[in-house]
C-alpha positions as CSV (number, residue, x, y, z in Angstrom):
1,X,-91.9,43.1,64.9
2,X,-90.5,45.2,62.4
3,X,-92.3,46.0,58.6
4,X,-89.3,44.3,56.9
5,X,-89.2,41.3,59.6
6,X,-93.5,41.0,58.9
7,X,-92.7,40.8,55.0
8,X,-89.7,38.1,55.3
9,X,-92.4,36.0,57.4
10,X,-94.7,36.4,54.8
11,X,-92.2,36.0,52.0
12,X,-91.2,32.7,54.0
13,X,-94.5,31.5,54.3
14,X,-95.2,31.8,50.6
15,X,-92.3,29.9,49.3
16,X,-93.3,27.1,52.3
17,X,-96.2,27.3,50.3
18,X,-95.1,27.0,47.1
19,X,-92.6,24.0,48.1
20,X,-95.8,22.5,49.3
21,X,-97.5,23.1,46.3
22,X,-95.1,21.5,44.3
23,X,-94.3,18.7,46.5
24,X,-97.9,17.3,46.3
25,X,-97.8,18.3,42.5
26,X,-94.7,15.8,42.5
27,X,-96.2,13.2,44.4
28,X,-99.0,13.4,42.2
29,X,-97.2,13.1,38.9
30,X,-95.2,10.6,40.5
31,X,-98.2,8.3,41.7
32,X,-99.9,8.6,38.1
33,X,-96.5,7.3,37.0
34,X,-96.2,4.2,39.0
35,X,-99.7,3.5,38.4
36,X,-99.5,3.2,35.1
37,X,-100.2,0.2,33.7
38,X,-97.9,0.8,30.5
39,X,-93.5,1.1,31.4
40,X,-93.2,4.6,30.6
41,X,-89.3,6.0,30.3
42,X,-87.5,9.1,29.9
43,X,-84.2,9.5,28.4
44,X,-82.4,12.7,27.1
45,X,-80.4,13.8,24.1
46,X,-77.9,11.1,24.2
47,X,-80.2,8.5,24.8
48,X,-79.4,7.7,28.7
49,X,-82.8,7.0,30.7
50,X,-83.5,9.4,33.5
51,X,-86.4,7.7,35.1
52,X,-88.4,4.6,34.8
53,X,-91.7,3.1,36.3
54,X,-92.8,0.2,38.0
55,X,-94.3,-1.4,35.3
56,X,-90.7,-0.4,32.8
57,X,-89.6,-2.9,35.9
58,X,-91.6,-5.3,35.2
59,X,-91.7,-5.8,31.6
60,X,-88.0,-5.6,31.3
61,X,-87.0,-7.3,34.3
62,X,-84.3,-4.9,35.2
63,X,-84.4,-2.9,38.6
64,X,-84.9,0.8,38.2
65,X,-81.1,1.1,40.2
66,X,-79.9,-1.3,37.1
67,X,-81.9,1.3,34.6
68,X,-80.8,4.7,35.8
69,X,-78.2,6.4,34.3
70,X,-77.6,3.7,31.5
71,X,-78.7,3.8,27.9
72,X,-81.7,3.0,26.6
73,X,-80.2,0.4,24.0
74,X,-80.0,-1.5,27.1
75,X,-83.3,-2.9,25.9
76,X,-82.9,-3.6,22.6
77,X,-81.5,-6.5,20.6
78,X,-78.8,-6.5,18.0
79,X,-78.1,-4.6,15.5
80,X,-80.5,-1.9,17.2
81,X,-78.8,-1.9,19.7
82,X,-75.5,-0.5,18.2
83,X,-77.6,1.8,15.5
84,X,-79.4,4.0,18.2
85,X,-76.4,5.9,18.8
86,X,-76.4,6.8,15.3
87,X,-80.4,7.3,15.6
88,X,-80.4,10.1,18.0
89,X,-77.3,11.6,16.2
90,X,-78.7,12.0,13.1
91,X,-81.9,13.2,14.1
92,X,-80.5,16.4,16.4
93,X,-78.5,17.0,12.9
94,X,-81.2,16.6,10.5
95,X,-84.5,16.6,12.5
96,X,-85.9,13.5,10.7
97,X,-88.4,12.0,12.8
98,X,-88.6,7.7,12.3
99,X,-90.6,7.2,15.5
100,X,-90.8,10.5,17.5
101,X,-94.6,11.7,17.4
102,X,-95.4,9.0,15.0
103,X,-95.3,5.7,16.9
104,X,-94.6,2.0,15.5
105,X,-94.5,-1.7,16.6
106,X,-90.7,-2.4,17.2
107,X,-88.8,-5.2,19.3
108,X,-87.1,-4.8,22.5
109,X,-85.1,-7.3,25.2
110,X,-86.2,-8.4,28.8
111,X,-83.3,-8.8,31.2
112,X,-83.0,-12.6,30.5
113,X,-82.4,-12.0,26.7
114,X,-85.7,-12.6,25.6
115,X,-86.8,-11.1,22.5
116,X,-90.9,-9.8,22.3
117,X,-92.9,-6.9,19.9
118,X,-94.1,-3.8,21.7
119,X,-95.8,-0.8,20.8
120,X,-93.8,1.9,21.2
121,X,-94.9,6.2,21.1
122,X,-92.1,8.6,22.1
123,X,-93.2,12.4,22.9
124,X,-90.5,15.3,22.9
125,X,-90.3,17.9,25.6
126,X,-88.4,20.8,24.8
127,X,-86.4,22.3,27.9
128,X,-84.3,24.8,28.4
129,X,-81.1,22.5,29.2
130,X,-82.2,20.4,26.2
131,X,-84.6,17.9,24.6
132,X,-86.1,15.4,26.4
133,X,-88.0,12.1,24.9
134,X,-90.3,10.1,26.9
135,X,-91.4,6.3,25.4
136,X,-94.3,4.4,26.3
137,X,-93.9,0.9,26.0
138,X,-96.9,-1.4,25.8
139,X,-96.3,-5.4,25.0
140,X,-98.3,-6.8,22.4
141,X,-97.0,-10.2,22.5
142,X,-100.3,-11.4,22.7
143,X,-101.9,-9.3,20.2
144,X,-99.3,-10.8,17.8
145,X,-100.7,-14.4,18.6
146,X,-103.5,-13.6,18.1
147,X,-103.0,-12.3,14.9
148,X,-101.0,-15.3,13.6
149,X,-103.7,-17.5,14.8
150,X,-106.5,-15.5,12.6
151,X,-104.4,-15.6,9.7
152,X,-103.8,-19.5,10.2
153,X,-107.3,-19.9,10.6
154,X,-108.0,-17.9,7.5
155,X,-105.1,-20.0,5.5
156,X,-106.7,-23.3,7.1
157,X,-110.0,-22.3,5.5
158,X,-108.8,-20.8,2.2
159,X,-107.3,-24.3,1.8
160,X,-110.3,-26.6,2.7
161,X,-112.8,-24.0,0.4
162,X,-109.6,-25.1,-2.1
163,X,-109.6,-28.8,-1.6
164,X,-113.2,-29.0,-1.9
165,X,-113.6,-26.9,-5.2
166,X,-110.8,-29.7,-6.5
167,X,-111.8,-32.6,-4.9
168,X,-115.8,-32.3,-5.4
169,X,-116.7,-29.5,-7.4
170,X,-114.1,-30.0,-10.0
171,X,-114.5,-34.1,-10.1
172,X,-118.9,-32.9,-10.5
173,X,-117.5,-30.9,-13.7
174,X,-115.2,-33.6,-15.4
175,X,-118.2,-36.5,-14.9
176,X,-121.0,-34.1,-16.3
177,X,-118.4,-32.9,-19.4
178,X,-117.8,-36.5,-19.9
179,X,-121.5,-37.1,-20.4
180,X,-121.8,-34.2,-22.1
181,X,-119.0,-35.6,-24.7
182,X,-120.7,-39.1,-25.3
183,X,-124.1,-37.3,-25.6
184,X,-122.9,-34.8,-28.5
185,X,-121.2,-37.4,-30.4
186,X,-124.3,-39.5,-30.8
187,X,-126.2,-36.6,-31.9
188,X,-123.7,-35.9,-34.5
189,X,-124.0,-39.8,-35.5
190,X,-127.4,-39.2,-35.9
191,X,-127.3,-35.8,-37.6
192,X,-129.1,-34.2,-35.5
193,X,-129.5,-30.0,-35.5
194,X,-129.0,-30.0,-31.6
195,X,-125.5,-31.3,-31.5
196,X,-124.4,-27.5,-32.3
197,X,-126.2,-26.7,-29.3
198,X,-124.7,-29.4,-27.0
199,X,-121.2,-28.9,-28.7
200,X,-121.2,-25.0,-27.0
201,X,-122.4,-26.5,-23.8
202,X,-119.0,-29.2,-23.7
203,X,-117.1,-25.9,-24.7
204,X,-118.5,-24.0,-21.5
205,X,-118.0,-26.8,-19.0
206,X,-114.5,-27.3,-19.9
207,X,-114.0,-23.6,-19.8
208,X,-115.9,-23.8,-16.0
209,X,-114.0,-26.8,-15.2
210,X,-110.6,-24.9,-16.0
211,X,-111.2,-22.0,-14.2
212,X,-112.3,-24.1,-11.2
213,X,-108.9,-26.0,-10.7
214,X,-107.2,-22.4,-11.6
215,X,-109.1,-21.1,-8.4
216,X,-108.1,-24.0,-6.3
217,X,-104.4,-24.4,-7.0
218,X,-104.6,-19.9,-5.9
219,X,-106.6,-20.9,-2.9
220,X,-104.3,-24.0,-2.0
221,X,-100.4,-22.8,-3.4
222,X,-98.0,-25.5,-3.6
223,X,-94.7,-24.3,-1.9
224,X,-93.5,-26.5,-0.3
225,X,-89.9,-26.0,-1.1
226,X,-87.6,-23.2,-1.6
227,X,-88.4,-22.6,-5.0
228,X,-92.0,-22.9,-4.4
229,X,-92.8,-19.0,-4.3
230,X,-91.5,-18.3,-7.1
231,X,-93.3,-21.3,-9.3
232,X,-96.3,-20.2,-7.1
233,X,-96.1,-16.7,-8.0
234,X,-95.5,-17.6,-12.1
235,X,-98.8,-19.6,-11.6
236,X,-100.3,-16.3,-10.4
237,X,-99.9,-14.2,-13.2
238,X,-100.2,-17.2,-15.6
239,X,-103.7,-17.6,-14.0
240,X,-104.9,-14.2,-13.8
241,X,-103.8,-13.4,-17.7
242,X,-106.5,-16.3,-18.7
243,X,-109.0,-16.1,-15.7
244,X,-109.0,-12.1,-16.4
245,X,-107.6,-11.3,-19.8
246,X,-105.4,-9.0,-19.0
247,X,-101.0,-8.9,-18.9
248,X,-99.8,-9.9,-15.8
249,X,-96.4,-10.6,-15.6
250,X,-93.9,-12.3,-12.7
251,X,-90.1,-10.8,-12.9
252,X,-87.5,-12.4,-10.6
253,X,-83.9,-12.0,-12.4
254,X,-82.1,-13.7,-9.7
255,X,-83.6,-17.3,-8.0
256,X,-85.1,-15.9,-4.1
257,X,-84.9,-19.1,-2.3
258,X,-87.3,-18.9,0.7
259,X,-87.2,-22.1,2.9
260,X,-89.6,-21.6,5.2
261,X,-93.2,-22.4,4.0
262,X,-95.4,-20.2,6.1
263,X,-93.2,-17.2,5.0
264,X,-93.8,-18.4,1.4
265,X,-97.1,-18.5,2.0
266,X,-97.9,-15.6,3.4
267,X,-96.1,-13.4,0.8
268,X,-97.8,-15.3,-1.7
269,X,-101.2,-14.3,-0.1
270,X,-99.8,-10.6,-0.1
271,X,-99.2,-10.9,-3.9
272,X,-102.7,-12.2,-4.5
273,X,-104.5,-9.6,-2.8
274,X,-102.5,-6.9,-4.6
275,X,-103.2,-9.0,-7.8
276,X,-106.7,-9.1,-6.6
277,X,-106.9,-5.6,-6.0
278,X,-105.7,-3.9,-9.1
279,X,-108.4,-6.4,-11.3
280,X,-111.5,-4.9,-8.7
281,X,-110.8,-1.7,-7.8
282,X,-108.2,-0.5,-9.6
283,X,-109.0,-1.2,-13.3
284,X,-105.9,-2.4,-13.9
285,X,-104.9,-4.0,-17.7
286,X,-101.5,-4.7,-16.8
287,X,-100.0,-5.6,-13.6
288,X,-96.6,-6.5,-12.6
289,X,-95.4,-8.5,-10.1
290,X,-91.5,-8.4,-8.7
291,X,-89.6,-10.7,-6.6
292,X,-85.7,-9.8,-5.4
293,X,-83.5,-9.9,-2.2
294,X,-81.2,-7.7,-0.8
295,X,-79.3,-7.0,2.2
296,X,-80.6,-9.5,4.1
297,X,-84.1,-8.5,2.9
298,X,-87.0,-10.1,0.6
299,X,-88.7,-7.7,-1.4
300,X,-92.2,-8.4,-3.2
301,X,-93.4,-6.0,-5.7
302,X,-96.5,-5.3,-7.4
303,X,-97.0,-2.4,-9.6
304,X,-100.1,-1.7,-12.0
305,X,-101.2,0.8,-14.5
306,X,-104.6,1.2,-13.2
307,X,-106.6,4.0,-11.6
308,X,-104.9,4.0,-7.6
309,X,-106.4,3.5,-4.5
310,X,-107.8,6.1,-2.6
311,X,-105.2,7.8,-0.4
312,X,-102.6,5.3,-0.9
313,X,-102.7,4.2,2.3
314,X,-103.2,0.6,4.0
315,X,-106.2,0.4,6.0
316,X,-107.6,3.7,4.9
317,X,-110.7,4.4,2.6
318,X,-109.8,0.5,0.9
319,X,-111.6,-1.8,2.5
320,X,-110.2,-4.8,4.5
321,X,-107.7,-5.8,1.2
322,X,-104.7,-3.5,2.4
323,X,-105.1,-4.2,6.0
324,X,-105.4,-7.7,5.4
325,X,-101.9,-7.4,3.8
326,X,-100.5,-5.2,6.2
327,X,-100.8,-7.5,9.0
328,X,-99.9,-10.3,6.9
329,X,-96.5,-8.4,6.2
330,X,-96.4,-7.5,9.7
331,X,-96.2,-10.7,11.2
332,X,-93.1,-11.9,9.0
333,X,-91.4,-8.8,11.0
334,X,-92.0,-6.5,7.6
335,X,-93.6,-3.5,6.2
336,X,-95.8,-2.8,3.7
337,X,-95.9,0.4,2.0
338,X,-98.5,1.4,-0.7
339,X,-98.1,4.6,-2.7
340,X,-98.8,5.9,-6.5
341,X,-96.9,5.3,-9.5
342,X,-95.5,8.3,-11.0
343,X,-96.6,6.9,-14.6
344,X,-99.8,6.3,-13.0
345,X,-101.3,3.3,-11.0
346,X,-100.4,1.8,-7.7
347,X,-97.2,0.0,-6.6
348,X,-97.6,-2.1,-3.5
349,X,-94.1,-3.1,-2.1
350,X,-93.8,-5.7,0.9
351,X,-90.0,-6.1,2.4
352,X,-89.5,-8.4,4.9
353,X,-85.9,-9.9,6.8
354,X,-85.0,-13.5,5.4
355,X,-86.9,-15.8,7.7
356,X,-84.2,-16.6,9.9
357,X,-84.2,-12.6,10.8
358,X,-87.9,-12.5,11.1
359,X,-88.0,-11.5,14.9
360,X,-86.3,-8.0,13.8
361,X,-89.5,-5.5,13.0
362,X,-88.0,-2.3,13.0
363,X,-85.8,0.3,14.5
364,X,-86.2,2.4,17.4
């Protein structure tokens, strides 16, 4: 055997060796994949998926053959579907980032056209015959029940601490003012120097007994019909102004009709905590709050002119108040955003689809 025959055999026997090597590297990679108890997909620059999982199977319903090759807004729902196109477009123009690196709860569509929240994180992979985006997809369809029930546990007991404060505590007040009443006008019959004295204590439990049924009607708001939210929301700032002496005021130039009660109610909770926050933490003498709707969309607005909250960010540094309302806003398919005024103070700004839209979160 020749020099040059020994070095092709060896040259042979290293690229065996590095097919090998990358084989089992492959097989590897490929057996984390289909483990995986997330779907995990790849697509490329024009949004058509190059490989899928077993669980992307799965979850979607769709056979990897059925996946291959297609586009990914195969597993959304309208109108993402026809905007994702337009996604991906902009981004390789402009670079703006909505989801990529960031991650956000969005929507997505099982085979059977079923309609369900998951947590989506994409990745980007820069190669040298272009970009390549990988998702994974994790349903939190339970999660989001479990959410809706806290919050309708919470709303159930906000309501009974409510009815009771009316029912009993209020009824306790009006009996012992009453008595308090016949007991001051005899003393002034009789001339006596402690009818001053029981006059300021009438004065103090009407004030008590005001504030009481103030604090109910927040704890148990009547909207029960489409213009409840706003009435609701006119009670709010009516309430806070005498409870806390300070201006609050409730804008809405054009009537937002909002006919489904739980939605009403929930927004209404949002406003209160913002309200709630800008008296406590904020130091707040005036505070704003803003109803409207717009393309499809309710937006509820609450601005002040206090000191802001720390980072400006829900969840973050201020306590459970701004997560509370995040997943309050959340759960009616919305988003709430909390940043500075440029006057100073904080704005707190929830938009949400109309009801009937509510199972849209987001886009891709």
């Amino acid at each position: 055997m020749t020099a040059t025959t020994h070095q092709q055999e060896e040259i042979r026997a290293e690229l065996e060796s590095l097919r090998e090597a990358l084989r089992v590297s492959e097989e590897r990679h490929r057996a984390i994949l289909e483990t995986a108890v997330n779907a995990i997909i790849t697509i490329d620059e024009q949004g058509i998926i190059q490989s899928v999982n077993t669980s992307t199977e799965k979850l979607f319903g769709f056979t990897k053959v059925e996946m291959l090759g297609k586009n990914i807004s195969m597993l959304m729902p309208t109108p993402y579907r026809e905007q994702h196109d337009n996604y991906l477009e902009n981004y390789r123009k402009t670079g703006e980032r909505k989801v990529i690196g960031i991650g956000r709860e969005v929507v997505a569509q099982r085979k059977d056209g079923s309609v369900f929240p998951v947590d989506l994180s994409i990745g980007e992979v820069l190669l040298p015959q272009g970009r390549i985006f990988t998702g994974i997809i994790r349903d939190i369809s339970d999660r989001k029940e479990l959410e809706q029930k806290i919050l309708e546990i919470s709303e159930e007991e906000q309501q009974r601490i409510g009815q009771d404060i009316h029912d009993d505590l209020c009824q306790q007040l009006a009996a012992i003012g009453c008595l308090a009443k016949v007991a001051h006008q005899r003393l002034k019959q009789t001339d006596s120097e402690e009818a001053d004295g029981l006059s300021d204590i009438v004065r103090l439990i009407t004030h008590a007994n005001t504030r009481a049924r103030e604090m109910s009607r927040g704890l148990v708001p009547v909207v029960l019909d489409s213009d409840g939210l706003m009435a609701a929301l006119g009670e709010l700032a009516v309430g806070t102004e005498k409870i806390f002496r300070i201006t609050c005021r409730f804008w809405c130039d054009q009537p937002v009709h909002v006919r489904d009660n739980k939605t009403a109610v929930q927004l209404y909770r949002i406003a209160q905590e913002a309200v709630g926050n800008a008296i406590k933490h904020s130091n707040a003498d005036r505070i704003e709050i803003l109803l409207t709707a717009s393309e499809g969309n309710i937006h509820l607005c609450i601005r002040d002119n206090g000191n802001g909250i720390t980072d400006h960010v829900p969840g973050k540094g201020t306590g459970m108040g701004l997560l509370t309302m995040t997943h309050r806003a959340k759960m009616l398919g919305g988003q709430l955003t909390v940043s500075p005024v440029s006057i100073g103070g904080t704005q707190v700004l929830c938009v949400i689809p109309m009801p009937a839209n509510i199972s849209k979160v987001t886009n891709w």
